[in-house]
C-alpha positions as CSV (number, residue, x, y, z in Angstrom):
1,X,0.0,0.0,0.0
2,X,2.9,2.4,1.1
3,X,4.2,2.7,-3.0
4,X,0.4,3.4,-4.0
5,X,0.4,6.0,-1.5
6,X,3.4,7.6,-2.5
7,X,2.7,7.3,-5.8
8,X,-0.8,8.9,-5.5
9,X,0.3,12.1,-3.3
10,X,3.1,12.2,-6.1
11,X,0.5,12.7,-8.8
12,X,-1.3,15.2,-6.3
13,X,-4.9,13.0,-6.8
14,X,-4.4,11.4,-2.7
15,X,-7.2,12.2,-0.9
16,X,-9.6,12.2,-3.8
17,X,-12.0,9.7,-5.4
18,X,-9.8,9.6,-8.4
19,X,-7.1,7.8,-6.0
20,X,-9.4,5.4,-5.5
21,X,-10.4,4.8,-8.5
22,X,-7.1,4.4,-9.9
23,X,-5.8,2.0,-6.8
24,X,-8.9,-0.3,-7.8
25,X,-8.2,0.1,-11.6
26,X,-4.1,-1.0,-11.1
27,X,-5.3,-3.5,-8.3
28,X,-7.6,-5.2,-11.0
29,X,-6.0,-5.2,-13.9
30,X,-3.7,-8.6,-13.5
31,X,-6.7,-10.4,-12.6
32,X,-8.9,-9.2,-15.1
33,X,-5.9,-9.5,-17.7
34,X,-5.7,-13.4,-16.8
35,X,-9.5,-14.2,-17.2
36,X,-10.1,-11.9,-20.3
37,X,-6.4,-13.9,-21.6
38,X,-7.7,-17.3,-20.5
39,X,-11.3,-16.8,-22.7
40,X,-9.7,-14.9,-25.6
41,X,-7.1,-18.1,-25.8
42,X,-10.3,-20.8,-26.5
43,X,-11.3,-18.3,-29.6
44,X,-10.7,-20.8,-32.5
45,X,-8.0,-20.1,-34.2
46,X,-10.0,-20.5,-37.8
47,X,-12.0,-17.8,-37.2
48,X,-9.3,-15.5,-36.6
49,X,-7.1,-16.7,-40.0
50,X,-10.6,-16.5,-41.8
51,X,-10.9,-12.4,-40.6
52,X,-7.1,-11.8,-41.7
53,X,-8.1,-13.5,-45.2
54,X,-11.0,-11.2,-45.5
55,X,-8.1,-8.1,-45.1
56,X,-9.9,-7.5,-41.4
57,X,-7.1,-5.6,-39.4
58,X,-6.8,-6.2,-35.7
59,X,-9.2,-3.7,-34.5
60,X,-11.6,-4.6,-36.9
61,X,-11.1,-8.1,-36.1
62,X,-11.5,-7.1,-32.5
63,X,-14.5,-5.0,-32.8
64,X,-16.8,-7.2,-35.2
65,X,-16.0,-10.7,-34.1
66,X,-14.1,-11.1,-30.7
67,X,-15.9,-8.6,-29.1
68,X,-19.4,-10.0,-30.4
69,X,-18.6,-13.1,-28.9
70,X,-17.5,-11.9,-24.9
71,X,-20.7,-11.1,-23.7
72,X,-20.3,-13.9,-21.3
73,X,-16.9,-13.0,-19.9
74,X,-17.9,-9.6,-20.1
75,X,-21.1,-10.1,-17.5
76,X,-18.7,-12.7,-15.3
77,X,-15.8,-9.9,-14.8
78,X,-18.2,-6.7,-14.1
79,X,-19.6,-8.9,-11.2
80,X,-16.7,-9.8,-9.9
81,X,-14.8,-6.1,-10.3
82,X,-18.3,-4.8,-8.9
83,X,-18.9,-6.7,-6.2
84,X,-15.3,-6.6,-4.9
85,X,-15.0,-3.1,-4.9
86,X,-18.5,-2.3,-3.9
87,X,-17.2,-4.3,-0.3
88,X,-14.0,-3.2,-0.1
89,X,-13.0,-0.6,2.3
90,X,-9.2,-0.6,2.9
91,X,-8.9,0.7,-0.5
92,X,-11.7,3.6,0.1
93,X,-10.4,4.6,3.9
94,X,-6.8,5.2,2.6
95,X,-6.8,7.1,-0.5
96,X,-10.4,8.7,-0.3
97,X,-9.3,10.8,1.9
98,X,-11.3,12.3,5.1
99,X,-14.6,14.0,3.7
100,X,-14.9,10.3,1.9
101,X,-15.3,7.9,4.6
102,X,-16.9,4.3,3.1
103,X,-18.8,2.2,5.5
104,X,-19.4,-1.4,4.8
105,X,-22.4,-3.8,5.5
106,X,-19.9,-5.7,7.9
107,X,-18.0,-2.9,9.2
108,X,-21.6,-1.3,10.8
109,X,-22.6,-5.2,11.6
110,X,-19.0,-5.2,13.6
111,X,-19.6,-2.1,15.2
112,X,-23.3,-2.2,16.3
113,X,-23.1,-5.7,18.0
114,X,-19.7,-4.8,19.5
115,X,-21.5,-1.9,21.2
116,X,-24.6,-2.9,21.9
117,X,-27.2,-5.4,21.2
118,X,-27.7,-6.9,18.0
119,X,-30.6,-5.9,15.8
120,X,-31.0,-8.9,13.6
121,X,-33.6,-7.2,11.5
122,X,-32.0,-4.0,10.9
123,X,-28.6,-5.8,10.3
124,X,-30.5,-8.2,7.8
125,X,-32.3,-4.8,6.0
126,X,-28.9,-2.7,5.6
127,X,-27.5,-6.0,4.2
128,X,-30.4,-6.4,1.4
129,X,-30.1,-2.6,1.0
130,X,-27.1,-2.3,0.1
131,X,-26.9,-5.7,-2.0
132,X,-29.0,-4.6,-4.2
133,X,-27.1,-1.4,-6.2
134,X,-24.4,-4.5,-7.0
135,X,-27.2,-7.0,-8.2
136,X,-29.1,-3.9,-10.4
137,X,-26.2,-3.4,-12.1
């Protein structure tokens, strides 16, 4: 965390939702790279030599048939990239900054039962609450 900080204040965005947004971006990317790297590999290889014959270039290629095809793996990584960063908060207490101060489902469960009883139903609520921005989109 200590070189994304420095490297944030460096670029003068620490303390801002762009930090964050970039710290999730960079964060992501590997992960994403591997599963968008381990569909685009299964692609037949006909298809592509056919698209090269027909004088497609790569964007072209890209745009009209590869693309086309990753709806799937589209949908599966915006879940995954959603949901993660819609529950993290390490990432959002850090580089957001003070005015931006993100509260998790489980961080107010933690705190609420930890200081005084616990409200099952109004624990179960915030939970469906806030579930449902990540399931909408």
């Amino acid at each position: 965390m200590y070189p994304l900080i420095i490297l944030t204040r460096d670029m003068g965005m620490f303390g801002t939702c762009w930090a964050v947004i970039a710290v999730h971006t960079v964060l992501a990317l590997p992960v994403v790279t591997l599963i968008f790297r381990n569909y685009f590999k299964d692609v037949p290889a006909d298809i592509i030599k056919a698209a090269i014959i027909d004088s497609g270039s790569f964007g072209r290629i890209f745009a009209e048939i590869i693309l086309p095809m990753s709806g799937n793996i589209l949908i599966v990584v915006s879940i995954l990239q959603i949901t993660s960063i819609w529950n993290d908060y390490l990432i959002g207490v850090t580089f957001g900054g003070l005015g931006n101060i993100p509260m998790t489902v489980n961080l107010a469960n933690m705190v609420t039962v930890a200081t005084g009883t616990a409200a099952y139903n109004v624990n179960k609520a915030a939970a469906l609450l806030t579930a449902i921005p990540p399931l909408v989109i």
